[in-house]
Legacy VTK file of the C-alpha trace (Angstrom):
# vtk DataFile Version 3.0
C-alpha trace
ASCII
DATASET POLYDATA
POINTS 132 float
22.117 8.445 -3.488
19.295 6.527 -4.637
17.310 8.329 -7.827
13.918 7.233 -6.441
13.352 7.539 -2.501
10.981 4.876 -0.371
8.735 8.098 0.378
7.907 7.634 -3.729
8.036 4.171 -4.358
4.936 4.641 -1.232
3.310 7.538 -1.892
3.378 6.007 -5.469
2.074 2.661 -4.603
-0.729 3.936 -2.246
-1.878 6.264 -5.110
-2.196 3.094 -7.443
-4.211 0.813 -4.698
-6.035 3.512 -2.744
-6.822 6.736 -4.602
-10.367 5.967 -4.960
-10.382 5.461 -0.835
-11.268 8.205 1.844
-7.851 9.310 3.858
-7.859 6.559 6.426
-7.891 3.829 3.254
-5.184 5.845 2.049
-3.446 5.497 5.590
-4.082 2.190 5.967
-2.617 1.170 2.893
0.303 2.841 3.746
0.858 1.417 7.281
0.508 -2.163 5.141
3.629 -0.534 2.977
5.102 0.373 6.446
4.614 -2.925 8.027
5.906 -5.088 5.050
9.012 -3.298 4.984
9.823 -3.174 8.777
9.237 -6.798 9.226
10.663 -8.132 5.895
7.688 -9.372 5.100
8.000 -10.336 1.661
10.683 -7.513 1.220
14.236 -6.916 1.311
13.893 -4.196 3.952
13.281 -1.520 1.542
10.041 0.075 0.779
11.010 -0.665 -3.086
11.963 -3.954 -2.659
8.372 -4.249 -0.703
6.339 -2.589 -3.234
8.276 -4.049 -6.067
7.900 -7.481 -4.634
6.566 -10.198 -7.447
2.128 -9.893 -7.458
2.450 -8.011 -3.763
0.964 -4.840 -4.928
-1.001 -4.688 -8.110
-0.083 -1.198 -9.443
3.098 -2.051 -10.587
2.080 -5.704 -12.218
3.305 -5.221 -15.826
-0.225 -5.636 -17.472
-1.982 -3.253 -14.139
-3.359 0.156 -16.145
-1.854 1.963 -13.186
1.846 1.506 -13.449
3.175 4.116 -15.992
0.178 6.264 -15.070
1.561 6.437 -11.318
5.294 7.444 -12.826
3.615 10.630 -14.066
2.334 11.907 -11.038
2.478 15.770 -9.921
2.896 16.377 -6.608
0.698 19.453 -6.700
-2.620 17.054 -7.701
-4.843 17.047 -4.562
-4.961 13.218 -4.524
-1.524 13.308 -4.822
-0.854 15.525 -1.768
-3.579 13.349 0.142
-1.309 10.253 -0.722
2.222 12.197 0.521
-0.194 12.814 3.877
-1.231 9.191 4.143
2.479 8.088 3.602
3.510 10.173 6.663
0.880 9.877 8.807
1.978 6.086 8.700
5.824 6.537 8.378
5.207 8.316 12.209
3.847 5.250 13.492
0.034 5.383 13.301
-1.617 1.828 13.220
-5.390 2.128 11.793
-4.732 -1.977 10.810
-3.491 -3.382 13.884
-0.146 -4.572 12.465
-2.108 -5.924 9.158
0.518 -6.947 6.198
-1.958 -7.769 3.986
-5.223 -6.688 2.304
-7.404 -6.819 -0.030
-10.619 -5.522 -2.146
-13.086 -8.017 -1.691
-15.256 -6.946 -4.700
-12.080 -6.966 -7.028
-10.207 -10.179 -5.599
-10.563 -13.214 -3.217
-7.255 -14.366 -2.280
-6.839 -17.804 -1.412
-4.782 -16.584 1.689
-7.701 -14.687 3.033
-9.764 -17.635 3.681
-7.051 -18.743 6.792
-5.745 -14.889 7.321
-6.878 -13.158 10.391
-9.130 -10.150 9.494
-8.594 -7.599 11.603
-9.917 -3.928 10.051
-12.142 -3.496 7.314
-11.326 0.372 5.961
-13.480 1.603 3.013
-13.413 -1.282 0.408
-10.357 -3.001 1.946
-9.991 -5.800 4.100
-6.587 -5.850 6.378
-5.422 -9.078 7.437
-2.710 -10.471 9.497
-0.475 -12.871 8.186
-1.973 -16.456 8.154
LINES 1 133
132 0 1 2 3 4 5 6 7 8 9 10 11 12 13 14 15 16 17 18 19 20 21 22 23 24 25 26 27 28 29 30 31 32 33 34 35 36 37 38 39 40 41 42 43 44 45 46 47 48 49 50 51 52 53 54 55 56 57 58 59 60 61 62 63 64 65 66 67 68 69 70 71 72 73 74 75 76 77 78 79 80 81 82 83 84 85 86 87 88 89 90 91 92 93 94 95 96 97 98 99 100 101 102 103 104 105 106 107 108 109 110 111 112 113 114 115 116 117 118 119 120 121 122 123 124 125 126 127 128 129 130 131
């Protein structure tokens, strides 16, 4: 039995890069979770192992202001319960990104990867690209 389930590592992880986002940010960020893991991309399989991968998410970089934040999360904070609905809503198969496995805030970051990535939804402040 495994201490911390995939639905937390996610619902975690989308609360660190997408609390500040309306519900279909939320959701898209999620599917990206969803994606990553289904196709291996740049995971063991695992939604842990996706979110945990080296620089893939920001929120659980050692020096991000999120990380230990995140770990003290209530389930009954309305964010929070947003977050557990975004998480589902993608685990069930929606696709707001079209299959996106990466993204990123263009005011906070510009990845060298997004210059030869396919764009293909652009959801609140987040860009969602397909692999390039």
């Amino acid at each position: 039995m495994r201490l911390v389930s995939d639905d937390t590592w996610a619902i975690l992880t989308v609360w660190q890069e997408a609390r500040g986002e309306m519900q279909a940010g939320r959701v898209a960020v999620a599917e990206v979770i969803r994606n990553r893991t289904q196709r291996r991309y740049q995971s063991d399989g695992t939604v842990a192992g996706t979110v945990l991968h080296p620089l893939a998410f920001s929120g659980w970089n050692v020096h991000d202001p999120n990380r230990i934040p995140s770990a003290l999360l209530d389930e009954g904070d309305p964010v929070v319960r947003q977050c557990i609905e975004a998480w589902t809503t993608a685990r069930t198969g929606s696709d707001t990104v079209h299959g996106a496995v990466l993204y990123c805030n263009p005011a906070l970051a510009q990845p060298a990867w997004a210059a030869q990535a396919k764009r293909v939804a652009v959801i609140g402040n987040h860009e969602f690209f397909l692999d390039p």
